[in-house]
C-alpha positions in Angstrom: 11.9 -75.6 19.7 13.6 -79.2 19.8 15.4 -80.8 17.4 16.8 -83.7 19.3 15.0 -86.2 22.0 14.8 -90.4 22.2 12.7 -91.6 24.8 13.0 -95.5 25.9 10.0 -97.2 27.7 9.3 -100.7 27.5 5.7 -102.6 27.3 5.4 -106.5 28.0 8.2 -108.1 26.0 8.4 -104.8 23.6 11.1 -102.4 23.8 9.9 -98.7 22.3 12.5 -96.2 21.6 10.9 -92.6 20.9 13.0 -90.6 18.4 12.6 -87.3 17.6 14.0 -85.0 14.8 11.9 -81.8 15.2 8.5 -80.0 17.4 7.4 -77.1 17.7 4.9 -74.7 16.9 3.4 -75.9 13.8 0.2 -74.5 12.0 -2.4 -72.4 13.1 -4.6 -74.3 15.1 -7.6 -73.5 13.8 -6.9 -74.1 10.2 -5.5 -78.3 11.4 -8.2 -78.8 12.8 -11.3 -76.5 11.6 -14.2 -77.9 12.9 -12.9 -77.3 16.9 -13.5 -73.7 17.1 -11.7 -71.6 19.7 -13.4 -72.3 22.5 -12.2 -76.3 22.1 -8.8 -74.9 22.7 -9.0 -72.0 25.2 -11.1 -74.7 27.7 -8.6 -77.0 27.7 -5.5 -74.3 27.7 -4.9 -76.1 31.2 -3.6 -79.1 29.6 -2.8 -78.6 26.0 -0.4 -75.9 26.6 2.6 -75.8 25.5 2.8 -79.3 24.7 -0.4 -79.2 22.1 -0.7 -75.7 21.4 0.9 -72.7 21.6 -2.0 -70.0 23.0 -0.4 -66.5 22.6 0.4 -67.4 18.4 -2.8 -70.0 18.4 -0.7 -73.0 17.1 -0.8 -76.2 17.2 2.3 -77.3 18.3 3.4 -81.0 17.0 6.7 -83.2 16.4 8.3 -85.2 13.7 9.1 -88.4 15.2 9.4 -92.4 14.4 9.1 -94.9 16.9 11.7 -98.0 17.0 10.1 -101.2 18.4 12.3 -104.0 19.1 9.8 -107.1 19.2 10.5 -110.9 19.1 14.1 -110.1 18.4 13.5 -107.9 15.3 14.4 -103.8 15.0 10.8 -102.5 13.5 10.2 -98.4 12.5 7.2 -96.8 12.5 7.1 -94.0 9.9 10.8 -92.5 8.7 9.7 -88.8 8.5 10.6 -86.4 5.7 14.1 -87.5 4.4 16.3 -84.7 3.0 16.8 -82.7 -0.3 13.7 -84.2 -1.0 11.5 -81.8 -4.3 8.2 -81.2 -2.4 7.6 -77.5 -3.8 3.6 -77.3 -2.5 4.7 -78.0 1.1 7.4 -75.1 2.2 7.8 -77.3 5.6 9.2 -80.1 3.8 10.4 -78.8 0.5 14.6 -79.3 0.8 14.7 -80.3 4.0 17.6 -81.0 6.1 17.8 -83.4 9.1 19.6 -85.5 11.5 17.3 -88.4 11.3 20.0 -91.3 11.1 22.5 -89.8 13.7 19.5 -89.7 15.5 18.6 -93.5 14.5 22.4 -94.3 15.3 22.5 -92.6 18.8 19.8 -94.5 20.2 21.8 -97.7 18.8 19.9 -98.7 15.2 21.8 -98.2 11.9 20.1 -98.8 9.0 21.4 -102.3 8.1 19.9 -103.2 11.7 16.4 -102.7 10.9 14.2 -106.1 9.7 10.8 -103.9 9.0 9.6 -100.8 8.4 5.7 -99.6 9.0 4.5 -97.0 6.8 0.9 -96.0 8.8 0.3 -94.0 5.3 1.8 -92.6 2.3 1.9 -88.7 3.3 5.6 -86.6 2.9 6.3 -87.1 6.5 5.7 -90.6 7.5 7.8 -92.1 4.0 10.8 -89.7 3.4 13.9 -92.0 4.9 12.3 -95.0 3.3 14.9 -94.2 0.8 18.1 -92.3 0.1 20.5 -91.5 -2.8 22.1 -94.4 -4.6 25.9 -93.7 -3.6 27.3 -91.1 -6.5 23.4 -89.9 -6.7 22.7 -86.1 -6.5 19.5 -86.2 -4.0 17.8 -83.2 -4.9 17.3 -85.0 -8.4 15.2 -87.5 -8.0 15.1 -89.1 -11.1 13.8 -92.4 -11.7 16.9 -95.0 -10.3 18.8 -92.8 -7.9 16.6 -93.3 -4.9 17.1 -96.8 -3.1 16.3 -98.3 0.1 17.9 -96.8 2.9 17.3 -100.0 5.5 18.6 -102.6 2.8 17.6 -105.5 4.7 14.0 -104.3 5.8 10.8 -105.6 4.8 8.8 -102.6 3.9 5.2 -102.8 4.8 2.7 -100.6 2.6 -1.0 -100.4 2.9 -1.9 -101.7 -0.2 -4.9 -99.1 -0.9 -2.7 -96.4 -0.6 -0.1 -97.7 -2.9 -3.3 -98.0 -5.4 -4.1 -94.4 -4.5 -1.0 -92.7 -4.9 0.5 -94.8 -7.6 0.7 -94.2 -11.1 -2.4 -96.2 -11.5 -4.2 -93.8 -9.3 -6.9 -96.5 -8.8 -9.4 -94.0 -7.2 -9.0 -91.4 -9.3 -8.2 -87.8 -9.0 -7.1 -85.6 -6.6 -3.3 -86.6 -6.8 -1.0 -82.9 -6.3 2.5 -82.5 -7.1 3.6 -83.6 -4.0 1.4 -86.9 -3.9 3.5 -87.8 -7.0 6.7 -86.5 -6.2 6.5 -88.7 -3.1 5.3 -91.4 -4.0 8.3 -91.2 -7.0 11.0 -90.8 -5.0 9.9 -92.5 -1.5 7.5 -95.3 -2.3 8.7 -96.6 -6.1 12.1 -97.3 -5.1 11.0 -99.7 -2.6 9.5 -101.6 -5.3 11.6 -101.6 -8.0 14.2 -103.1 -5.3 11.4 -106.0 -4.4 11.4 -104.5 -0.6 7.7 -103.7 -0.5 5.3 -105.8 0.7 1.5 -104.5 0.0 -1.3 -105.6 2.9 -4.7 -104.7 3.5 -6.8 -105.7 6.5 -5.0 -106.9 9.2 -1.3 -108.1 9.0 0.3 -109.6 12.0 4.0 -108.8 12.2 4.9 -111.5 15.3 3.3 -112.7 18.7 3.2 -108.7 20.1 2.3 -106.3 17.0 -0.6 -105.9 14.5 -1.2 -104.3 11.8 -4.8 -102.6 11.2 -6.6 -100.6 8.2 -8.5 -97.2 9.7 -9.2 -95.7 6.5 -10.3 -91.9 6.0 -6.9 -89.6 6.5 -6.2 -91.7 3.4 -7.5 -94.5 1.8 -5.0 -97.3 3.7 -4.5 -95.4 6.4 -3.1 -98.1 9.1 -3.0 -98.4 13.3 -0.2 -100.9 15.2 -1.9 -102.5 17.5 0.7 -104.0 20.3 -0.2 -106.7 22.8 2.4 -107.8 25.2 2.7 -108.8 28.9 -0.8 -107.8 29.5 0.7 -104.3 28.4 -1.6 -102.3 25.2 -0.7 -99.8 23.2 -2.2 -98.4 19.3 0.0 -96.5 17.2 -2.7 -94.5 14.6 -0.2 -92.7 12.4 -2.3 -89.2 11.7 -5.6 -90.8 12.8 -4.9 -88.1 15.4 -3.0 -84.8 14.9 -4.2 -83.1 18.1 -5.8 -83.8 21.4 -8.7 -82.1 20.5 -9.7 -84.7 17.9 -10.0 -87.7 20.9 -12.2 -84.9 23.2 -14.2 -85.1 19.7 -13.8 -88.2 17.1 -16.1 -85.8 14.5 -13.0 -83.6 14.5 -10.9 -84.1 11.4 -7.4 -82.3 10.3 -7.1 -80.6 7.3 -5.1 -83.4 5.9 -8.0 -86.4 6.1 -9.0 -86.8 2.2 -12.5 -88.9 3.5 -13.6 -87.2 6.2 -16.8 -89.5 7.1 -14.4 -92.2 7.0 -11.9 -90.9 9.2 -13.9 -89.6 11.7 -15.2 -93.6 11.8 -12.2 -94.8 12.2 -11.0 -92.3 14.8 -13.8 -93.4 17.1 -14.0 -97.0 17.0 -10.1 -97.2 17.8 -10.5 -94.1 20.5 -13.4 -96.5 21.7 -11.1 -100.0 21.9 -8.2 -97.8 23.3 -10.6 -96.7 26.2 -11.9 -100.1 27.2 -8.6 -102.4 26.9 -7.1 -99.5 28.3 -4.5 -98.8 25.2 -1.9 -96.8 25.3 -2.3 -94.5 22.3 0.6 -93.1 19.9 0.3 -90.6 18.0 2.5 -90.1 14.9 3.1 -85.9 15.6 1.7 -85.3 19.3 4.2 -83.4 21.5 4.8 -83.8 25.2 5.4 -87.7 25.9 4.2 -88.2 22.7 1.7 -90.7 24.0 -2.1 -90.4 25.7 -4.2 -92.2 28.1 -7.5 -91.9 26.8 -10.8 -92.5 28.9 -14.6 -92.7 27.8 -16.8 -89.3 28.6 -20.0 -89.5 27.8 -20.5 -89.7 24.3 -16.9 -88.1 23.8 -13.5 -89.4 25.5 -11.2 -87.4 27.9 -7.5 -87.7 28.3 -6.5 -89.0 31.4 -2.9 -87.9 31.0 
C-alpha cells in the first residue's frame, strides 16, 4: 500500500500533476463491479494484476487521487478526495479520516491560495471532502452549520448543477438520499455556497482554450467528464464513470455506486467510443498503476492498449 506519489506529464500547452494520497486493495471485486463475474477478472489477471486487482484476496485494488492541471496560466483540481475528521458513519473507509492531502498539494508546488478552480466530476464523499476545511478556532469533527469554509479561498468552484439539485436540501429528484449524501453535501458542498464560491453548470462548460466540461449522467445525476484538447494532445477525465478496467472491456458494466444504471452504462460508452477514435487519453478518478488508459475499439467492446 501507498500513501504518497505525484506524477508530472504534460499534454499540448497543459501541465498535469498526478497526486496521490492513498491505493491499495480496496473492495472485493466482485461486489464493485457485480455484473463482471470471475472469469472477467481471472482472463485478464495478465494485465490487471496488481495494479487493478489483487487475485489471491479478489480485490479491486484502486487510489484516491486529484489531478492538478495548470492551463492557460490558471492552477485547476480535479476532485479534492475525502478531507479529514469529516462524520461519514455509513462508510467505515471514510468515516474520521486522516490524510496528507495538502502537504501533498504543497510538495508538488500548489497551496491552497494558488488554485483559480476546482472541478467537482460529482458530489460523492471522495471526490468533494477538501473543498472545505474548518473555519480557524472550528472543531472539524463538528460540522455544524458555519464552521466549514472554503479551503482554496480564491477558487471558483464548479458544481454540476443536477447534482447539487439531487443532493441538496431540495432533493429535486426525490428519495434515496442516506446519511452520508446529507452529511456531505452539509459539510462539503453548502459551505461553498454560503461563501458565493459555487458556480452550478449543466451541459457543457468551457473552462479556457484547452479544457471542457461535459455531463455523462448515470453514476449520479450530474455526473461530469473533462475533456482536454491541446497541441493536438487528448485526454477525458470521467470522474467514477470508470472504477475498473473491466468496465471499458464492457460499457454494460456498472459499479456498485452508479444510482441510474441504464444511464451510466450510456454514458460510459459513448465517451469509451470518442476516447477510442480521437484517440483520448482517459483518466480515471481511482484507477491504480499510471492512473491513466489507452483505450482501443474491439469489436462491439473496447480493449486497453496500455
Amino acid at each position: 500500500m501507498t500513501r504518497e506519489n505525484t506524477q508530472r506529464t504534460v499534454l499540448g500547452d497543459v501541465e498535469i500533476i498526478r497526486v496521490v494520497e492513498w491505493r491499495g486493495p480496496f473492495a472485493p471485486a466482485r461486489e464493485l463491479v457485480p455484473t463482471a463475474g470471475a472469469e472477467a477478472w481471472k482472463s485478464n489477471e495478465d494485465w490487471l494484476a496488481p495494479d487493478h486487482w489483487d487475485p489471491e484476496g479478489d480485490l479491486a485494488v484502486m487510489a484516491l487521487q486529484t489531478w492538478v492541471l495548470r492551463s492557460a496560466g490558471r492552477t485547476i483540481l480535479v476532485d479534492t478526495g475525502v478531507g479529514n475528521g469529516r462524520e461519514r458513519p455509513d462508510s467505515p473507509q471514510f468515516h474520521h479520516w486522516q490524510g496528507d492531502f495538502l502537504g501533498l498539494l504543497e510538495r508538488a508546488g500548489v497551496r491552497p491560495e494558488d488554485v483559480d478552480v476546482v472541478v467537482n466530476t460529482h458530489l460523492h464523499a471522495d471526490h468533494v471532502g477538501w473543498n472545505t476545511r474548518p473555519a480557524a478556532g472550528s472543531d472539524s469533527s463538528a460540522g455544524s452549520a458555519g464552521e466549514w469554509v472554503p479551503t482554496f479561498p480564491h477558487a471558483q468552484y464548479l458544481v454540476p448543477a443536477a447534482d447539487d439539485a439531487h443532493f441538496g436540501p431540495d432533493n429535486a429528484y426525490g428519495g434515496g438520499l442516506s446519511r452520508d449524501d446529507r452529511l456531505v453535501y452539509e459539510d462539503s458542498v453548502a459551505p461553498l455556497h454560503r461563501a458565493g464560491r459555487a458556480v452550478l453548470w449543466d451541459g457543457v462548460h468551457r473552462i479556457d482554450e484547452h479544457l471542457t466540461l461535459e455531463s455523462a449522467p448515470g453514476h449520479t445525476p450530474g455526473s461530469a467528464v473533462l475533456r482536454l484538447a491541446s497541441g493536438g494532445e487528448r485526454a477525458v477525465f470521467v470522474g467514477d464513470l470508470l472504477h475498473s478496467p473491466v468496465q471499458i472491456l464492457d460499457p454494460a458494466h456498472n459499479s456498485c455506486f452508479c444510482l441510474d444504471t441504464a444511464a451510466a452504462s450510456v454514458s460510459r460508452r459513448r465517451i469509451l467510443e470518442r476516447a477510442a477514435d480521437e484517440r483520448e487519453l482517459v483518466v480515471p478518478a481511482h484507477f491504480g498503476g499510471s492512473g491513466t488508459a489507452e483505450v482501443r475499439r474491439e469489436g462491439s467492446g473496447f480493449r486497453v492498449r496500455r
